[in-house]
N, C-alpha and C positions, 0 to 999 in steps of 0.2 A: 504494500500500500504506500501511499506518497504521503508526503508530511509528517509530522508529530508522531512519535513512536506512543507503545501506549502508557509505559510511566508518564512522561512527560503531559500526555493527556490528560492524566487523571490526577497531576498534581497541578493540570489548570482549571480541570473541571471541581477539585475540593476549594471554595472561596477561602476557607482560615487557612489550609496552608499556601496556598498562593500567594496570597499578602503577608505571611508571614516570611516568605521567600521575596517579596517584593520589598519590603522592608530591611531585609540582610542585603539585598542589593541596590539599596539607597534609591527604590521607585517610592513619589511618596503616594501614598493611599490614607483613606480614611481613617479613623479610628473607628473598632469595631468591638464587638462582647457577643461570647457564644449562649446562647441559652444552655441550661437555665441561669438568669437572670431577673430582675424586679424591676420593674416598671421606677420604683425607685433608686436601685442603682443606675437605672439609665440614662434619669435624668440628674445624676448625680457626676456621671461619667462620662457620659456622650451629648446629652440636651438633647430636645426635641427639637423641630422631631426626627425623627431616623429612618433607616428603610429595614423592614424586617423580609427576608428572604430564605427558601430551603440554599442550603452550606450546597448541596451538589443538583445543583439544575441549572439548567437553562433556559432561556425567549424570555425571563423573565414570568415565567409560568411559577403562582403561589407568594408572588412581589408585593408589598403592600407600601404605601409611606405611609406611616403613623406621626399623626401632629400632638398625640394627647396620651397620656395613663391612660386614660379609657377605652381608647381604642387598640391597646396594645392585646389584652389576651385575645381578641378577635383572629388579629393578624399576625398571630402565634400559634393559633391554633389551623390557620388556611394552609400557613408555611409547614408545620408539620403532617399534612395530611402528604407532600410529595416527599419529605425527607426526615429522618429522623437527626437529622443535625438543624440548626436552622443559626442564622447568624443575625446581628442586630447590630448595622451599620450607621454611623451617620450620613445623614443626609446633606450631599455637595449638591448648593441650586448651580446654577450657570448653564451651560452650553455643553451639547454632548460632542464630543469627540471622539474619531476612529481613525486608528493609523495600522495601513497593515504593512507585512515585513514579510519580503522576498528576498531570501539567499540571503540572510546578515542583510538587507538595507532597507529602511523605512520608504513606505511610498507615500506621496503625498496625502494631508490630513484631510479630512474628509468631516465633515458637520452634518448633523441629522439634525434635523428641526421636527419635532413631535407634537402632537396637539395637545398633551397633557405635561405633566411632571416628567415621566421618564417613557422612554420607548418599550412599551408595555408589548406583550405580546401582539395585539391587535393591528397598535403603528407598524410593528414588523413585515405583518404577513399580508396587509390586508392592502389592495390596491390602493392607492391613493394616502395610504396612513400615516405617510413622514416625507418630509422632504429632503431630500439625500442631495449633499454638495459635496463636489469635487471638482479645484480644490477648495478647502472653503475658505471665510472670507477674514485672513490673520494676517496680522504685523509678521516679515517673515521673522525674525527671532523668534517668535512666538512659536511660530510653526516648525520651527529648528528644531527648538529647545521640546518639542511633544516627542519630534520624532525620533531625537535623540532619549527619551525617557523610555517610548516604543521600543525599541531595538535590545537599552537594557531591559527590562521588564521579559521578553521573549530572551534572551539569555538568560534569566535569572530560573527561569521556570526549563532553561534546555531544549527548549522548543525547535522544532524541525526547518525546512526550506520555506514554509511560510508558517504565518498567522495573523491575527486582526487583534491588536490591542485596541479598545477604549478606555476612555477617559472623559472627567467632565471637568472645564474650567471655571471656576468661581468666579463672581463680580471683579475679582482683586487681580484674576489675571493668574492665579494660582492652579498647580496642574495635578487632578489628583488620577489615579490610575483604578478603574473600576474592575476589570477582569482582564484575561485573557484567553482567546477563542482557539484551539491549539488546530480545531479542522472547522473555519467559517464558512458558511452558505458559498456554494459555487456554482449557481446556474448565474447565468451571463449580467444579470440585471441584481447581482448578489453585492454587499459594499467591497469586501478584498478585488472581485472585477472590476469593479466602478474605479476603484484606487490606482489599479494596476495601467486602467485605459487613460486617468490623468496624467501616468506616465509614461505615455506612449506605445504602450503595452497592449495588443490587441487579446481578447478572449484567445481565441486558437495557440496562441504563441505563449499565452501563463499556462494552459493547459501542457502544453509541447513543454518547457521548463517544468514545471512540478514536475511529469513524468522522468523526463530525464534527469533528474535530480536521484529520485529515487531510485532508476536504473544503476546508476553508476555509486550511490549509498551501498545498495544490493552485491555491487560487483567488487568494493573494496572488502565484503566481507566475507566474499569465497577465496576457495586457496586457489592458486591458478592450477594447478592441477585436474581439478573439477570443472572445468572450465574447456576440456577436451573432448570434443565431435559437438561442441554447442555449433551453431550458427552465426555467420559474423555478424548479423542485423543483432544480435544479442550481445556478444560482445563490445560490441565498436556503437552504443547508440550515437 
């Protein structure tokens, strides 16, 4: 298979240890608290309000933002219905950001504009639900300095020939790192596509690169011995 081996996957797909490996690698991220937790310590440690989420999922399926105590055991009990770990994030307002990363290098950043708070499953999938920019619309330092935080963040987690880091930037201009995607959506109209064609990068040609990528990953770890009556189209991609 091409990209992200499956350690690596699954230490992007776990949220507390990803950020705690994003953390050892100076990506900065949220401050977060694993349930169980109290509604009191939360707002003792994090403030409201925060985003409560199951620890290993994704689309944002089981996501709630909690503004209040009261509506915490609600969206403590949603988040556990998909996972029995569940994390209790604070909430970064600003601007969502996505940078994906081909071969060790960031492609340009890319802005989702959502109708609501956060790119909920619905904006994801649903025709018309987000507005997806590329490239979008930053001070280049700014844009630098994400894609530079990108690149570390996918090395910090070992991550394969690609992946899609986001992130959301604060009022202040402040860059916080929300996950990282180890195998992002890849039909044509997907954001790593979208990324890939602000850089000049056609569909056919990221496809053609991931594959050979993987070919020749494949081929540095047989013995060349093994490697006797194969075919040169296999060999030599």
């Amino acid at each position: 298979y091409t990209g992200s081996n499956h350690i690596a996957s699954a230490a992007a797909m776990d949220k507390d240890l990803a950020k705690r490996l994003f953390r050892a690698a100076g990506v900065p991220t949220a401050d977060w608290r694993m349930a169980p937790v109290s509604a009191g310590e939360i707002a003792g440690s994090l403030g409201w309000p925060v985003v409560v989420k199951p620890n290993k999922q994704g689309s944002t399926v089981g996501l709630t933002v909690v503004r209040s105590a009261e509506a915490f055991p609600a969206a403590l009990a949603l988040a556990q219905r998909y996972d029995d770990e569940v994390m209790v994030e604070r909430f970064i307002p600003g601007r969502e950001l996505t940078v994906g990363v081909l071969e060790g290098r960031a492609l340009p950043v890319g802005e989702i504009i959502a109708p609501g708070e956060v790119f909920d499953y619905q904006a994801k999938y649903q025709a018309g639900g987000a507005r997806e920019i590329f490239p979008a619309d930053l001070p280049a330092a700014i844009a630098a300095r994400v894609q530079e935080v990108a690149v570390r963040a996918h090395a910090a987690l070992k991550l394969g020939t690609y992946s899609r880091i986001d992130f959301r930037m604060d009022p202040a201009g402040g860059i916080w790192c929300l996950e990282a995607n180890s195998l992002p959506g890849m039909t044509a109209g997907s954001l790593l596509p979208q990324a890939a064609r602000a850089a000049g990068i056609s569909f056919p040609e990221l496809v053609e690169r991931m594959c050979k990528a993987a070919v020749i990953r494949r081929l540095a770890q047989i013995a060349p011995g093994d490697l006797r009556g194969q075919p040169c189209d296999r060999i030599h991609p």
